[in-house]
C-alpha positions as CSV (number, residue, x, y, z in Angstrom):
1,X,0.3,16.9,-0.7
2,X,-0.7,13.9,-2.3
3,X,2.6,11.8,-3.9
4,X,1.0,9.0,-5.7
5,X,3.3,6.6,-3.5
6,X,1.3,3.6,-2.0
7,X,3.5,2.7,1.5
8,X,2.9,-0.5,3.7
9,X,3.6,-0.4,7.4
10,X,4.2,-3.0,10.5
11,X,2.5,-1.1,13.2
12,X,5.2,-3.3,15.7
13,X,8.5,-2.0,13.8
14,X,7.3,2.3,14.2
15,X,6.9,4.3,11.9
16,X,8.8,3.7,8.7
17,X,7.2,2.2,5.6
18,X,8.4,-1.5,5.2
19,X,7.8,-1.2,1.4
20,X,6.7,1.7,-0.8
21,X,5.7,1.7,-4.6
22,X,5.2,4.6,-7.0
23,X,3.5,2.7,-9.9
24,X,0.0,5.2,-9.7
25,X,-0.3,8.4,-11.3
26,X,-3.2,9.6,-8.5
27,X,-3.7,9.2,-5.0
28,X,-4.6,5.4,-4.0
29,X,-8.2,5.1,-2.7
30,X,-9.2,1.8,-2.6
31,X,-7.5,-1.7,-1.4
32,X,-8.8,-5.1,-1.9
33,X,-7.6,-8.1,-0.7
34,X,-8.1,-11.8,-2.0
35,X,-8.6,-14.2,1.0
36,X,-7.8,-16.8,-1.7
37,X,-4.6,-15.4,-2.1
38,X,-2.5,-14.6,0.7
39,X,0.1,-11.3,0.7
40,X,-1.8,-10.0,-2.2
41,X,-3.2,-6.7,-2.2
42,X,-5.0,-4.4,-4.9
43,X,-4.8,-1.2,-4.8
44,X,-6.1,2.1,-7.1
């Protein structure tokens, strides 16, 4: 099921989340990132 949780993952370190957030209500669909901006990411 969907848990609303939006995890990040380093590929190289397996396959726990290196940070997780549960600040959305539905499932996250959509990223964007600012190349302006570096380690910022959208999501919703």
């Amino acid at each position: 099921g969907d848990d609303c949780k939006f995890r990040s993952f380093d590929l190289r370190s397996g396959l726990q989340p290196i940070s997780s957030n549960r600040s959305h209500t539905a499932g996250v669909t959509s990223l964007h990132c600012n190349p302006a901006t570096e380690y910022l990411l959208a999501s919703g």
